[in-house]
C-alpha positions in Angstrom: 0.0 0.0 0.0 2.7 2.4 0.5 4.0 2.0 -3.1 0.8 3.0 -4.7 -0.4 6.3 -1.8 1.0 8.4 0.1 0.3 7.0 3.6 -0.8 10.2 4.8 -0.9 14.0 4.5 2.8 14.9 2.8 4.3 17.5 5.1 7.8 16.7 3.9 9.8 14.8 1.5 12.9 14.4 -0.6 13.8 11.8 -3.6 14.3 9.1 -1.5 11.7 9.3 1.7 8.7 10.9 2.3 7.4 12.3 6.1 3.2 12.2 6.5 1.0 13.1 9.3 -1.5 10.4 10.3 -4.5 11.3 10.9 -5.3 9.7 13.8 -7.8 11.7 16.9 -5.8 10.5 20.0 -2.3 10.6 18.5 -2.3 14.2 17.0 1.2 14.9 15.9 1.6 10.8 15.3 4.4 11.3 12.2 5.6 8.4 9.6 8.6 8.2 7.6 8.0 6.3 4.4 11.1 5.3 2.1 9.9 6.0 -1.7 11.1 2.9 -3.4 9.9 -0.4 -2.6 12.1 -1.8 0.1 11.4 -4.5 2.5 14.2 -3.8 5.3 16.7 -1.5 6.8 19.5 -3.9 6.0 18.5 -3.7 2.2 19.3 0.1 1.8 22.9 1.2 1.1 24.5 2.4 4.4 24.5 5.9 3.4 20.5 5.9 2.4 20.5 3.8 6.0 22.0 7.0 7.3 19.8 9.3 4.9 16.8 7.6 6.6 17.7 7.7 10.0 18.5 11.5 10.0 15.5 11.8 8.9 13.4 9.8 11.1 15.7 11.9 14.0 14.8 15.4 12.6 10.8 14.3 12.7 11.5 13.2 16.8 12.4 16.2 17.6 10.5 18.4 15.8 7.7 16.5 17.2 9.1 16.6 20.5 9.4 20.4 20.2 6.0 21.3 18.5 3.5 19.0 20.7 5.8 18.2 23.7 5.0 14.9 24.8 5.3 12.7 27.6 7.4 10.1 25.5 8.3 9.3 21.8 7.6 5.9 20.5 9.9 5.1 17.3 8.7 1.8 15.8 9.1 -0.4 12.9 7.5 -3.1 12.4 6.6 -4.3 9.0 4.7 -6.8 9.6 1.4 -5.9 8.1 3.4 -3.4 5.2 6.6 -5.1 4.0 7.9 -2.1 3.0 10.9 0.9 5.2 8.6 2.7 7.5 9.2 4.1 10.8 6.3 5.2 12.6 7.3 8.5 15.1 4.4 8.6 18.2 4.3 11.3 20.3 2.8 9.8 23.7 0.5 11.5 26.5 -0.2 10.1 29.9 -3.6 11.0 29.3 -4.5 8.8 26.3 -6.3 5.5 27.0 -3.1 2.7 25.3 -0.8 4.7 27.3 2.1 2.9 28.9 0.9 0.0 26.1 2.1 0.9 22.8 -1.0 2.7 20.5 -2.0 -0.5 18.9 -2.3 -2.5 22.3 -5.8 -2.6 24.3 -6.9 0.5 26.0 -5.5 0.3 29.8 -8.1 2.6 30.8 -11.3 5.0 29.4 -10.3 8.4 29.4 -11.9 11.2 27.4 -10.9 12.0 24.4 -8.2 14.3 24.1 -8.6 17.7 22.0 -5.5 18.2 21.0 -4.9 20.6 17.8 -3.3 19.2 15.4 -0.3 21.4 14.6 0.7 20.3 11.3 1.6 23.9 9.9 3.8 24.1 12.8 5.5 20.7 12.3 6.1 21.0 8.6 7.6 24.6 9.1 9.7 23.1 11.7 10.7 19.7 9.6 11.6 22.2 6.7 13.7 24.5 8.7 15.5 21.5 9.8 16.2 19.4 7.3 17.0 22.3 4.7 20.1 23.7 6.8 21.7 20.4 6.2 
């Protein structure tokens, strides 16, 4: 499926990998990075578009970090279900129902719904900023 959309709403991207917001109600701010090309692992990229990938999936932490401020970062990938390089960047908040579980675990507790803005202006502005000074 990632081969033939985009995954999510484009708020960055470059010839090799793309960053999208996912739209998701309880996760505002939940962020993947998607590698262009069909590849099924890490250890099948070059080491420098390894590299290229991981700076990349480090500039959306903290950009994340710094535009919603969360209680942790999650950095998973899995691959399981999509055989294809994506990392999945997770901002966490205490106050979300899967929290300490990870977001795809069964909710620990009911909580209301957070109301969270998504900031996605701010994220992109900041992912941009970023990743063009280098």
């Amino acid at each position: 499926p990632l081969c033939r959309s985009t995954g999510g709403s484009v708020i960055w991207r470059d010839k090799f990998c793309r960053v999208v917001i996912v739209r998701d109600r309880e996760y505002a701010g939940y962020c993947r990075v998607i590698w262009n090309s069909h590849v099924r692992e890490m250890t099948d990229l070059p080491h420098a578009q390894r590299a290229h990938c991981m700076r990349i999936v480090f500039a959306v932490e903290q950009a994340v970090r710094e535009v919603f401020v969360p209680d942790k970062i999650n950095l998973a990938s899995l691959g399981n279900v999509v055989p294809h390089v994506h990392w999945h960047v997770i901002p966490r908040f205490s106050s979300v129902p899967h929290f300490p579980e990870t977001i795809w675990s069964a909710e620990v507790r009911e909580t209301e719904k957070p109301t969270i803005a998504r900031l996605k202006d701010a994220l992109q502005a900041k992912l941009d900023n970023t990743l063009s000074a280098n």
